[in-house]
Every structure is written in structure tokens, then in C-alpha cells.
C-alpha positions in Angstrom: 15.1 -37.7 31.7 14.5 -35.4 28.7 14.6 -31.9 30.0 12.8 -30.0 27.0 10.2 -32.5 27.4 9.4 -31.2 30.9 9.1 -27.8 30.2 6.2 -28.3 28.1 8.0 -27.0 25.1 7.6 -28.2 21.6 10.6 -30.7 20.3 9.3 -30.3 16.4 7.1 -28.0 14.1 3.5 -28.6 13.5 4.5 -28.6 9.5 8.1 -30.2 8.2 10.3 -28.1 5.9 9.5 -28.9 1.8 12.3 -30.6 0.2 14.5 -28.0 -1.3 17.9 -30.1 -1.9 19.3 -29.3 -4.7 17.2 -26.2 -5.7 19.2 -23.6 -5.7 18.8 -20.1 -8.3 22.6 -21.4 -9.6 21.0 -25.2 -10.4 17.8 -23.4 -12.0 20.5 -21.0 -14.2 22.9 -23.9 -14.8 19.8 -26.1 -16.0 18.5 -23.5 -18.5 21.6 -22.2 -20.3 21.0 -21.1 -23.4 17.2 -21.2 -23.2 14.8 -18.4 -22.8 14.3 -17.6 -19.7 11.1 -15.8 -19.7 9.4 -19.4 -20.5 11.4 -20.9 -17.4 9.0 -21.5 -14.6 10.3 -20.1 -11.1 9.9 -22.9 -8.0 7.6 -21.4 -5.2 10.5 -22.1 -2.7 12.8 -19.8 -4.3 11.0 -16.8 -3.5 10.0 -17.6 0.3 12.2 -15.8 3.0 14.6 -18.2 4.3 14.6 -16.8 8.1 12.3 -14.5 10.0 14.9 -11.7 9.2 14.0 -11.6 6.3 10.4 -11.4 6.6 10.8 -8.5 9.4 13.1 -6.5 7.5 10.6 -6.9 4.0 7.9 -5.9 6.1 9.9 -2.8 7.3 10.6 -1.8 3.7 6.8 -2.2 2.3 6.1 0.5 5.3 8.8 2.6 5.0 7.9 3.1 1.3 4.0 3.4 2.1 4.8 5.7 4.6 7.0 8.0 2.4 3.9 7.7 -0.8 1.3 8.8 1.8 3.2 11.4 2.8 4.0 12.7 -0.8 0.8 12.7 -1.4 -0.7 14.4 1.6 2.2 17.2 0.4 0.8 17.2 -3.0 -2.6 18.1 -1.4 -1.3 20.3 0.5 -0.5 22.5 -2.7 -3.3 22.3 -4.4 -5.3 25.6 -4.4 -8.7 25.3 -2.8 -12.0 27.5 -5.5 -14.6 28.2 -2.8 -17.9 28.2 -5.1 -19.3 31.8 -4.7 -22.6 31.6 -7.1 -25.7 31.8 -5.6 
């Protein structure tokens, strides 16, 4: 008797993985030698993380860097002078 089967657990994912044989960022170079690369069109699959690693430690970095802007910026209005508005 299958013993993942009995603890309810899922034996495959909902979606299956896209074909990515063979596409590799050395095929796509080795393909376009020579040609300009600006007009080479970039497959979607290339720039999806590969492992959740990946999307952890990219979501890390986008708030470590929003974290350090904000608090530049709160510093930066921290300096400015404040003109109280003494005409009556």
C-alpha cells in the first residue's frame, strides 16, 4: 500500500513544469553570435526564479533597499528647515 497516498498528501502539482530543455542563457548566446543582441527576444522562463530561494532572498533585497530609500528620505526631511507663516 502506497504510504503518501494515506496521508492525504499530494503526489503531483496542480500545474506541470513548461518545457525548458535545451534553453539555457549559453544556447540563447551561442544561437545569436554575431547578431545584435538588443533585437534578440529573451524567453519568459529565463527570467523566473528556479527555487523558492530565490524568490525569498529577491524579496529580501526589494525590502532591504525600500527600507534604506524611506529612510533616506525621512533623514532628508528631517533637514529641511520648517518657515512658520507669521503674516496676519
Amino acid at each position: 500500500m502506497n504510504m503518501k497516498c494515506m496521508t492525504g498528501r499530494r503526489t503531483k502539482l496542480p500545474v506541470p513544469r513548461p518545457d525548458t530543455e535545451g534553453l539555457s542563457l549559453w544556447n540563447l548566446l551561442c544561437k545569436n553570435i554575431g547578431k545584435d543582441l538588443s533585437q534578440v527576444s529573451m524567453p519568459v522562463a529565463l527570467n523566473e526564479p528556479l527555487n523558492m530561494l530565490q524568490v525569498i532572498s529577491t524579496f529580501i533585497y526589494l525590502m532591504a533597499s525600500l527600507y534604506i530609500r524611506s529612510n533616506a528620505f525621512l533623514y532628508k526631511c528631517e533637514k529641511q528647515p520648517v518657515y512658520l507663516n507669521t503674516e496676519v
